[in-house]
C-alpha angles and dihedrals in degrees: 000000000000127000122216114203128187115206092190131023110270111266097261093057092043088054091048095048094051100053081046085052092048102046092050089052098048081059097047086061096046084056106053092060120092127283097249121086112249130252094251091046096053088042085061098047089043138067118239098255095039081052091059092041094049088048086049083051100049093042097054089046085056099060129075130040126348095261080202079072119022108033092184109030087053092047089043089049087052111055098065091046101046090041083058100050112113106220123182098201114077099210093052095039077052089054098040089049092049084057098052093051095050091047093056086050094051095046092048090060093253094077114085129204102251087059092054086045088053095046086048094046081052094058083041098059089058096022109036123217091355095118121057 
């Protein structure tokens, strides 16, 4: 009886594996960044002046007190900044005020914590991850 041995995977399969192996290892990469989209990525989704709104946003939800932290004080230091911001898209100027207001009520002891979750998830949903 004859044997017949391969010493290496016929071409086909070696062309198969490799784009398997490709492609897995294409994922592994995408996986390893950070959660957040990148800049590039949200440039693309967004318009130019969304994209300025949603960096004003993000810049006046950074600063203040760690709401970690300080629940109030960061949703106290909030309301007056983002009622200031100047935002050119409606739907997001509608969100950012929503959240303002939630935050005041929160801060004044008759706002609860799901309605400041739902006003963030709202700015979220335009600017993600602007709001924490």
């Amino acid at each position: 009886m004859s044997r017949i041995l391969y010493h290496h995977a016929p071409p086909i399969r070696r062309a198969a594996g490799g784009a398997l192996a490709a492609a897995f290892l294409a994922v592994a990469i995408a996986g390893c960044g950070s959660a957040s989209p990148s800049r590039a990525a949200t440039s693309a989704v967004l318009g130019t002046q969304v994209q300025q709104d949603c960096t004003a946003v993000s810049d006046v939800l950074a600063d203040g007190p760690d709401p970690g932290t300080d629940a109030v004080g960061y949703a106290q230091a909030q309301v007056l900044p983002l009622r200031q911001l100047k935002i050119g898209d409606a739907a997001l100027r509608g969100d950012v005020l929503a959240l303002a207001g939630a935050y005041q009520s929160f801060s004044a002891g008759g706002g609860s914590t799901a309605a400041v979750a739902k006003a963030e998830n709202s700015v979220n949903s335009i600017c993600p991850q602007a709001a924490p």
